[in-house]
N, C-alpha and C positions, 0 to 999 in steps of 0.2 A: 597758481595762475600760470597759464600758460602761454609765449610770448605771441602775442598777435600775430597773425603773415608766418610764422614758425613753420617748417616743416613736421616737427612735433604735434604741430597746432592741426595744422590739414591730415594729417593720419589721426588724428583721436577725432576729430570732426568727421571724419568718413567714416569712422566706427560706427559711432556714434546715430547716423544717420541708419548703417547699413540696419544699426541693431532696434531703430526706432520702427525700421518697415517691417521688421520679422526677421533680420539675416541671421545672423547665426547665434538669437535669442536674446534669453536677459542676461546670460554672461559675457554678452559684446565690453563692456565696459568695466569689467572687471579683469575681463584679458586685457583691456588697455593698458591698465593702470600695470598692470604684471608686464607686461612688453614693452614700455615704454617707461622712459626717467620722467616724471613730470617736475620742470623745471621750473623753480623761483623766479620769475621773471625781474620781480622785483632788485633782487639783489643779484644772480647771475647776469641779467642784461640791463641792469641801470633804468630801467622802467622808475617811474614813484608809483610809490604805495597806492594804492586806492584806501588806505587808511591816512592819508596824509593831513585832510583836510579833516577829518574827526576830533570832535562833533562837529554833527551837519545836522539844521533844521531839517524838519518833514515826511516824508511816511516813513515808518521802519514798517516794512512789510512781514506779513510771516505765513509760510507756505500753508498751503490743509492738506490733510493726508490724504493724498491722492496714489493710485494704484499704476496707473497709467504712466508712465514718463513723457510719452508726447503729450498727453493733456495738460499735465500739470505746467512743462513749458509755455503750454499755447495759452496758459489761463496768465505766466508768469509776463511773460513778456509784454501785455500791454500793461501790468504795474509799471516796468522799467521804464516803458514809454513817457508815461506819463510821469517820471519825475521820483520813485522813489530813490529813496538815500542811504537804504538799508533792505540787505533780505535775511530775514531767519529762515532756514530750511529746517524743517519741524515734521515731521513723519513720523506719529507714534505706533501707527500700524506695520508699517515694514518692514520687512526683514531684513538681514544687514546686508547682501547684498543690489538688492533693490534699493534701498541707502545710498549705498557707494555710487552706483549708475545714477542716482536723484541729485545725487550733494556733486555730481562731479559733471553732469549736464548742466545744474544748474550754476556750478563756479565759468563754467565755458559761459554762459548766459550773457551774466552779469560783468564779466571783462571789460567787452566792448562798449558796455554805459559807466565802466566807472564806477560801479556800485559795490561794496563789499559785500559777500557772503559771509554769515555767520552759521556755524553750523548750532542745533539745538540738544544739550547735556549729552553730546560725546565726541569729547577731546579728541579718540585715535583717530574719528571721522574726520572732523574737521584738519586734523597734522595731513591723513592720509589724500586731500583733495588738495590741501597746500587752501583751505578757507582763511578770513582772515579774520576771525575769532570763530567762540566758542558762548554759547548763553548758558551757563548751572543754573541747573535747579537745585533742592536742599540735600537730593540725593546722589547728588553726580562730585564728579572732582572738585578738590577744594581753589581757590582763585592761584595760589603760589605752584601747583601741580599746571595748573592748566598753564599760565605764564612760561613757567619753564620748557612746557611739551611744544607751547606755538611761539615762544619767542617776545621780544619785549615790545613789537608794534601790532604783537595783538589786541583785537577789541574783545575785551572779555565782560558779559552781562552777568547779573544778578537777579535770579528773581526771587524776592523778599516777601509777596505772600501778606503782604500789610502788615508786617512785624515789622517796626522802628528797630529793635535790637539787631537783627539782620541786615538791614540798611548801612548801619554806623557800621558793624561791624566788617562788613562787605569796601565798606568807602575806605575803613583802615589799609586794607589790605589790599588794594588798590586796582579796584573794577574799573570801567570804562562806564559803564550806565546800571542801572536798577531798574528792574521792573515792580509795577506794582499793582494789586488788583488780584482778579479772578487766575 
């Protein structure tokens, strides 16, 4: 998270912009993140959590795999509008850079509403954007891996697949929520 009004904040938002009209590509955003500290706002500048209030009734949103970086904002931003409580960024098509510039467009998004981002079955994405969890699936990091990588006020999901056995064992070890279903 990055601190609102931050001079931080206005240079990766110019990036950001430049690299949404075509400036200097799809690596606008991954030079940021190389040029720049991205700072804890939470804990470097006394910000609270946008995990504070967790759990919160109402949409947990989750992104579609979109190619696009502006589209997928412009699709994003009237969820946040209206009231979601949660965003999964979920791109199973993308490359890992186009990731980084997704998860880290979308953590600047979701700031100014307050909303958490969770990144979807990958930990170094989610540490690398500063998100504020992470959702495993049955093949991605185990819940104590993931904890340790983002810290103890992360929201870390489960998804269990309709197996009871995964659920309980998920809740031992001490998930924030479980998915369930398709």
């Amino acid at each position: 998270f990055i601190g609102k009004g931050s001079s931080l904040e206005r240079q990766l938002v110019g990036l950001i912009a430049r690299g949404l009209r075509g400036g200097r590509g799809r690596n606008t955003l991954a030079a940021a993140v190389n040029e720049f500290r991205i700072i804890d706002a939470r804990e470097e500048m006394s910000v609270p959590s946008k995990t504070q209030e967790w759990p919160r009734r109402g949409l947990y949103a989750i992104t579609p795999d979109e190619s696009n970086t502006r589209r997928l904002l412009e699709r994003i931003e009237p969820v946040l509008d209206a009231g979601a409580v949660l965003l999964q960024y979920r791109n199973k098509t993308a490359n890992p850079g186009l990731r980084l510039e997704q998860a880290l467009a979308l953590q600047l998004l979701c700031g100014p509403y307050g909303v958490p981002l969770i990144v979807n079955d990958d930990v170094a994405l989610a540490k690398a954007v500063a998100a504020d969890g992470v959702h495993l699936g049955k093949h991605d990091d185990d819940i104590a891996s993931a904890r340790r990588a983002l810290g103890g006020n992360a929201i870390i999901g489960v998804s269990c697949d309709g197996r009871p056995d995964r659920a309980e064992a998920s809740a031992k070890a001490g998930e924030e929520y479980i998915a369930v279903g398709a």
